[in-house]
Backbone as a ProteinNet text record, in pm:
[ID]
protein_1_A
[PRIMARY]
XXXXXXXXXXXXXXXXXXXXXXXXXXXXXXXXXXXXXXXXXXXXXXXXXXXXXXXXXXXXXXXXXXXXXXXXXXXXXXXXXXXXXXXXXXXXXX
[TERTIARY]
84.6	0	89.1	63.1	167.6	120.4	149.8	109.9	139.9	68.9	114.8	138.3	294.4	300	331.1	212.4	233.1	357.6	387.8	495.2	524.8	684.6	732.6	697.5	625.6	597.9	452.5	399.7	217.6	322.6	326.8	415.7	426.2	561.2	564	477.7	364.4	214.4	134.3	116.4	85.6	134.3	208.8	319.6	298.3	267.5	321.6	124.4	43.4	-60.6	-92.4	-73.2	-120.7	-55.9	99.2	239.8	149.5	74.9	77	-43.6	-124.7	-272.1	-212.1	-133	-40.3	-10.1	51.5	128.5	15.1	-65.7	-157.7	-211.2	-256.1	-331.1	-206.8	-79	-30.7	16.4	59.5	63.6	-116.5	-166	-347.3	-341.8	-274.4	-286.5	-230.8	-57.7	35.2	27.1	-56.4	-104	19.7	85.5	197.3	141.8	190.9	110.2	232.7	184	233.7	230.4	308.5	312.3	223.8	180.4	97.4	158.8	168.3	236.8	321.8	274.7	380.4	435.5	421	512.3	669.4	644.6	753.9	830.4	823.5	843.8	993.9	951	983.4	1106.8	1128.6	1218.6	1349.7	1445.7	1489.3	1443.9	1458.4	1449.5	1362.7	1259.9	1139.2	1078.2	1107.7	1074.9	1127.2	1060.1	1106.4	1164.8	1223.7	1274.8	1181.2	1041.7	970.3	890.7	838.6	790.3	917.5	1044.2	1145.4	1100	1123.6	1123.1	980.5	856.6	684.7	727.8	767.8	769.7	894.2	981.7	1117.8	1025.7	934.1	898.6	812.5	726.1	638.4	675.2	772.4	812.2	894.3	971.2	1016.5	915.5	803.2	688.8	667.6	645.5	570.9	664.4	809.1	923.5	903	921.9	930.9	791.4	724.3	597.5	605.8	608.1	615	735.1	829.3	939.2	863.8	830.8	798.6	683.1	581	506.3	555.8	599.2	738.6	794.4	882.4	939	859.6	726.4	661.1	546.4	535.6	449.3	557.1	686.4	812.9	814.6	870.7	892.2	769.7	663.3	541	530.2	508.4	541.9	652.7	759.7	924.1	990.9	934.4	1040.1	1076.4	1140.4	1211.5	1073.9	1067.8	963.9	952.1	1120.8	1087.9	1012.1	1011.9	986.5	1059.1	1198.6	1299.8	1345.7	1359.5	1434.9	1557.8	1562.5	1721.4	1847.6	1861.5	1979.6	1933.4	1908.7	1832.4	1937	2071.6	2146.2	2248.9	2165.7	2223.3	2116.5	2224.5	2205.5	2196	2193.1	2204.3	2345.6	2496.9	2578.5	2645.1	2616.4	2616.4	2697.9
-117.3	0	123.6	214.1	353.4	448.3	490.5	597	729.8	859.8	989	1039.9	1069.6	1190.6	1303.2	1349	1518.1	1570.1	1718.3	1759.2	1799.5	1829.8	1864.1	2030.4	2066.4	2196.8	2158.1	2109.7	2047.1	2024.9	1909.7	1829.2	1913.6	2060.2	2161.1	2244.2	2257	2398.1	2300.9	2150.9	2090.4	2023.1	2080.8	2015.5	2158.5	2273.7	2409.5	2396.8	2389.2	2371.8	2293.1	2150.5	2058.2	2046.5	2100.3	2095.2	2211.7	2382.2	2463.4	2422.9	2340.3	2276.6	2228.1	2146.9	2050.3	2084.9	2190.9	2304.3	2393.1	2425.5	2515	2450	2328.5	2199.3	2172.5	2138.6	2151.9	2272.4	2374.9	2501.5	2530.2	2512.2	2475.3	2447.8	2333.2	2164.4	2208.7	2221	2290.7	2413.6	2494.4	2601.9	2728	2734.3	2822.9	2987.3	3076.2	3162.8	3294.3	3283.4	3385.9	3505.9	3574	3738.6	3825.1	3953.5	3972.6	4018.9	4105.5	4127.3	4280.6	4384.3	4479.8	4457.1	4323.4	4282.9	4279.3	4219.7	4152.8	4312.1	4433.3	4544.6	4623.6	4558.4	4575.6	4448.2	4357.9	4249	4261.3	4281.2	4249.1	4299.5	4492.4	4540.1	4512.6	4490.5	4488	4316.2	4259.3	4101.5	4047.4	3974.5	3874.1	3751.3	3663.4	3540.3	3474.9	3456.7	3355	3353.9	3500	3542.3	3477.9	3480.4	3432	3293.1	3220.4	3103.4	3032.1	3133.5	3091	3069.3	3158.4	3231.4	3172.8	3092.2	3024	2920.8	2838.3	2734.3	2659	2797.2	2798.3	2794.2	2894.9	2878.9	2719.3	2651.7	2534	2439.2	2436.7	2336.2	2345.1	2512.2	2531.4	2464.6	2513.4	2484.7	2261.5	2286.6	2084.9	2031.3	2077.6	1992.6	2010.5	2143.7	2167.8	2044.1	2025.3	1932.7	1797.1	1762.3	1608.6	1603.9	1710	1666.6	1617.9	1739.1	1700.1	1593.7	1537.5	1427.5	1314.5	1277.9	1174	1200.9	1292.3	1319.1	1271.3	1309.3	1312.9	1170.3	1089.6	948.5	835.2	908.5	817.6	813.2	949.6	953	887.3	916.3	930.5	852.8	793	692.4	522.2	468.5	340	252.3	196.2	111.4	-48.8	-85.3	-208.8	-188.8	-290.4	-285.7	-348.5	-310	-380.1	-200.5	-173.3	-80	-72.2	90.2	149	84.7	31.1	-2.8	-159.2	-257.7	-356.3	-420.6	-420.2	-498.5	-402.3	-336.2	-165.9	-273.2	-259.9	-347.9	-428	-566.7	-651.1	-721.7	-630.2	-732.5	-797.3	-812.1	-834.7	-754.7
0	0	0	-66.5	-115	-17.4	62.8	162.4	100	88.8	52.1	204.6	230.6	354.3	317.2	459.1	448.4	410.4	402.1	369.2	542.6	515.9	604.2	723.6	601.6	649.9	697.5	646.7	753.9	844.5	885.4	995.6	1094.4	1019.4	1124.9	1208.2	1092.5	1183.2	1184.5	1221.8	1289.1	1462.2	1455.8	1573.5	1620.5	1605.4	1633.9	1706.1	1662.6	1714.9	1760	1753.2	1833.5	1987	1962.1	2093.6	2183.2	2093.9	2223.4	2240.6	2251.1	2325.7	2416.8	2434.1	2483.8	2601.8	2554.2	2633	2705.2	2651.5	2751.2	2864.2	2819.9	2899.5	3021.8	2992.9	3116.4	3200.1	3120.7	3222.1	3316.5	3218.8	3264.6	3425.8	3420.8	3534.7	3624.6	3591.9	3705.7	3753.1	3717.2	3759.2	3789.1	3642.1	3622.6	3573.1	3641.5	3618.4	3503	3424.5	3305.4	3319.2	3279.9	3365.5	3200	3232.4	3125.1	3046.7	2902.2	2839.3	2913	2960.9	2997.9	3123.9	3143.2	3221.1	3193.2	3027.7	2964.4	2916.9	2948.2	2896.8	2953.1	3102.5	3253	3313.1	3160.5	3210.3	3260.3	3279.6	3427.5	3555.9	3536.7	3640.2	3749.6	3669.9	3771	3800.1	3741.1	3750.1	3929.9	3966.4	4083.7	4049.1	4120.6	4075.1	4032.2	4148.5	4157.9	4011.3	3970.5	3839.3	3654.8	3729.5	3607.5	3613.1	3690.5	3720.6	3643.6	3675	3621.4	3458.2	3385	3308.5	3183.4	3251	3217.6	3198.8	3274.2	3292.8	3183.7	3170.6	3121.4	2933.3	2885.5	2770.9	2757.3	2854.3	2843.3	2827.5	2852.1	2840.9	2701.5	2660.6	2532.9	2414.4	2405.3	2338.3	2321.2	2462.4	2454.3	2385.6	2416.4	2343.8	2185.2	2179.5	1993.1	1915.4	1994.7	1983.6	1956.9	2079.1	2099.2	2014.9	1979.1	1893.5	1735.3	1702.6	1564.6	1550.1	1707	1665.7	1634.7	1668.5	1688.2	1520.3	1513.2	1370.3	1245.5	1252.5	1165	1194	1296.6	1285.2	1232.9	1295.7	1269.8	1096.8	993.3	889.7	772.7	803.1	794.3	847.9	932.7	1031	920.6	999.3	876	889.8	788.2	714.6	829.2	867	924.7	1089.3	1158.2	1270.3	1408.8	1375.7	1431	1524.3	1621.4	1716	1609.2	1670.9	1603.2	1583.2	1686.5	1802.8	1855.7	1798.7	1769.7	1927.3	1906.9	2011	2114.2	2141.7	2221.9	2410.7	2508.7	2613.1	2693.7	2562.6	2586.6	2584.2	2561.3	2621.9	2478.9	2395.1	2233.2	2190.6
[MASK]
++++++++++++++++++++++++++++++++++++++++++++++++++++++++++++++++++++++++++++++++++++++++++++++

């Protein structure tokens, strides 16, 4: 059976929207609180740690998900045809 895959660029503004749902849903959960925009105006001087820290956190969630969504849309697509692991004898001593 001939599969047509998306292009690489779907892939991407798919991963870019599906990662910040992702991402909202857990800043959502953990209850990280985002500073508002003229906050961001005011960045160093006026910022607190605890506010860097929300705010650091919060773009690291957004960043990793857009990632992990990519990688898993790209491999699921793109990935090798067989069904044998990368690294078939990686552990075992072999």
């Amino acid at each position: 059976m001939l599969m047509n895959n998306p292009s690489l660029f779907l892939i991407f503004c798919s991963s870019i929207l599906i990662g910040s749902v992702c991402a909202m849903a857990l800043i959502w959960l953990f209850g990280i609180e985002i500073s508002e925009l003229e906050r961001f105006s005011q960045f160093p001087e006026k910022w607190t740690v605890l506010e860097f820290i929300w705010n650091a956190t919060a773009g690291i969630i957004l960043i990793g998900s857009i990632r992990a969504v990519y990688v898993a849309l790209h491999g699921h697509y793109y990935g090798e045809p067989s069904n044998e692991p990368p690294n078939s004898g990686a552990g075992w001593g072999t």
